[in-house]
C-alpha positions in Angstrom: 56.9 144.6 197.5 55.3 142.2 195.5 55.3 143.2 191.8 52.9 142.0 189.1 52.9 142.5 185.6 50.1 143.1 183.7 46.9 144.6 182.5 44.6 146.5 185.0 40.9 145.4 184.8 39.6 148.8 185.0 35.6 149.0 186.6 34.6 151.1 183.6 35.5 148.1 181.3 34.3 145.6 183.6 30.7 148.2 183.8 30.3 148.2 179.8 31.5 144.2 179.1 28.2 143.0 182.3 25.6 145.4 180.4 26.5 144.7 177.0 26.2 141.1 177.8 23.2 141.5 179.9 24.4 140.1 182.9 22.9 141.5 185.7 19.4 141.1 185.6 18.3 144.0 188.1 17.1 146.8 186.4 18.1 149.0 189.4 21.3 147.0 190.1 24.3 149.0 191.7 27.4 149.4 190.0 29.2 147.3 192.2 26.9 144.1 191.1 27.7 145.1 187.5 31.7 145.1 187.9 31.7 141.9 190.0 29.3 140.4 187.4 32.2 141.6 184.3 34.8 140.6 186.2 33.8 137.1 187.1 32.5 136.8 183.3 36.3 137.6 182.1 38.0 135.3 184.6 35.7 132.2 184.1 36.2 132.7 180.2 39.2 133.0 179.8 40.8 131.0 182.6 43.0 133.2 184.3 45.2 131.9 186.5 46.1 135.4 188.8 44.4 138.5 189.9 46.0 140.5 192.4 45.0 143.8 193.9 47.4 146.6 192.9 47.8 150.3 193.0 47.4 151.9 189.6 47.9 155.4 190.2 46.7 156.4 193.6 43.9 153.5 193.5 44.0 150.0 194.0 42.4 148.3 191.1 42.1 144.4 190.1 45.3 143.7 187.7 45.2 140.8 185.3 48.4 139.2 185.7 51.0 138.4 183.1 53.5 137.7 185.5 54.3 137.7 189.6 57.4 138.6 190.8 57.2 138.0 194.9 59.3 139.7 197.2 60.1 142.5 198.6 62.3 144.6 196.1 62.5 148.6 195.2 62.3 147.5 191.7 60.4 145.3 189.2 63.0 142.7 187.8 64.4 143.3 184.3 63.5 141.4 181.4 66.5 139.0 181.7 65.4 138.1 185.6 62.0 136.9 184.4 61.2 132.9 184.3 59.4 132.4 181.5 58.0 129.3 183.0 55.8 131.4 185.2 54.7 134.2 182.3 51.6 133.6 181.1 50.3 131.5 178.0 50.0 132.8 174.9 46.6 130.7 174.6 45.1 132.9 177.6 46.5 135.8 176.4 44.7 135.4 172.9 41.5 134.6 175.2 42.1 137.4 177.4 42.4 139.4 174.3 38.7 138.8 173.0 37.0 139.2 176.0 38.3 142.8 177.4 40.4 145.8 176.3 43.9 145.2 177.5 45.6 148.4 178.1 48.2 149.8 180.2 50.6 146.9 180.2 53.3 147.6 183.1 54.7 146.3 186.6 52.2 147.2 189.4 53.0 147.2 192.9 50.7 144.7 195.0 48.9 146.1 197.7 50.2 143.6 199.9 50.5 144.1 203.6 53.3 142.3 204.6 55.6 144.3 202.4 56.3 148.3 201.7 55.0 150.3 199.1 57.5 152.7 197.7 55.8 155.6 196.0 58.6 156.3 193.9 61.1 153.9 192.6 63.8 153.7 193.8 66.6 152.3 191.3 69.8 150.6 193.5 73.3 150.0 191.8 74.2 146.7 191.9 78.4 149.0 192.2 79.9 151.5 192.8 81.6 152.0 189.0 78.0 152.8 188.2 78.0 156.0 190.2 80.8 157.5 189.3 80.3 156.9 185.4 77.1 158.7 185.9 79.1 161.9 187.8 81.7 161.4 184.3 78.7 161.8 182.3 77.3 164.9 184.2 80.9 166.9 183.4 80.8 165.8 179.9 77.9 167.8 179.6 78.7 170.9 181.3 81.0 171.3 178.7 84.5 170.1 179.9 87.0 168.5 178.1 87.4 165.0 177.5 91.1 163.9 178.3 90.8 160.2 178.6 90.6 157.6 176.4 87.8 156.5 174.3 86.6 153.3 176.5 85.6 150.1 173.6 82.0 149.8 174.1 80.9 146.2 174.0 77.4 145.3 173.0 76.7 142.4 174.9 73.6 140.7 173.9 73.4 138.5 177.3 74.4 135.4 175.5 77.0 135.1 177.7 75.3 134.3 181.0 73.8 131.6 179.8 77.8 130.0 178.7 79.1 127.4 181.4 82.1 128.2 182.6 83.5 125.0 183.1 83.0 123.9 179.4 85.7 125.7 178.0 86.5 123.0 175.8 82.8 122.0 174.9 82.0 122.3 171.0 78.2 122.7 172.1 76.2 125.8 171.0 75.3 128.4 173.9 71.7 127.8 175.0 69.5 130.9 175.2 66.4 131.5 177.6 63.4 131.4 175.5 60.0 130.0 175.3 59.5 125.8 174.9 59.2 124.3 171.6 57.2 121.8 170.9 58.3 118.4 169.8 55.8 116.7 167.6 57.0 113.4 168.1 
């Protein structure tokens, strides 16, 4: 399943932003003219790259997206899979911002037909160790006694994926994943 995250474009926003704006002309225009009217309005302003059709709730609704993550995976990726290459501008998100309510920020599934919607989410462990910490946890809980050794937790902040492995001796700095900075040269 395709997974996109953003903002849904909800027809009740879309409704309000044509008729505040006027832009539907027909006095006795349906509602569908007046959320295709909002819609188009919002995309053409603010330049928006991606719209995909994606199930919010039990209904399919247009989704604004942040993000696409393509594939077909049980679970949206994590925040340390994402390329922020591909996430979207912080100048069309500031446009975005001005022109319609952005709420409900999240991963949506899209309704894609060459992939399978899972209705619940399914979370896989990448090992076994996983599992069987999990079942540790469970008996901890129940109330029975701790006999083993208290395990060194190590907070890992993820710098160290982004190390090479075969500069050991390297005196450089470790690079971390982050957005572009401009050079003003």
């Amino acid at each position: 399943m395709t997974w996109v995250l953003g903002w849904p474009f909800y027809h009740d926003d879309a409704i309000k932003i044509a008729k505040k704006l006027n832009l539907v002309k027909d006095p006795n225009a349906e509602e569908v003219k007046y959320i295709d009217a909002g819609r188009s309005w919002v995309i053409d302003r603010a330049g928006i790259l991606q719209g995909f059709c994606c199930w919010v709730g039990t209904m399919p609704e247009l989704v604004i997206s942040a993000y696409v993550e393509f594939g077909d995976k049980p679970t949206p990726p994590t925040n340390a899979e994402l390329d922020r290459d591909y996430l979207m501008s912080k100048k069309q998100y500031r446009r975005l911002k001005r022109l319609m309510p952005l709420r409900d920020f999240a991963w949506y599934q899209h309704d894609d037909p060459s992939c399978t919607l899972y209705k619940t989410t399914k979370w896989v462990y990448d090992d076994e160790e996983e599992k069987g910490e999990e079942a540790k946890d469970e008996s901890k809980c129940e109330g029975a006694a701790d006999t083993e050794e208290e395990e060194e937790v190590v907070d890992d902040d993820g710098g160290s994926d982004w190390e090479d492995e075969d500069d050991e001796d390297c005196d450089c700095e470790t690079v971390r994943a982050s957005a572009r900075k401009r050079s003003y040269a």
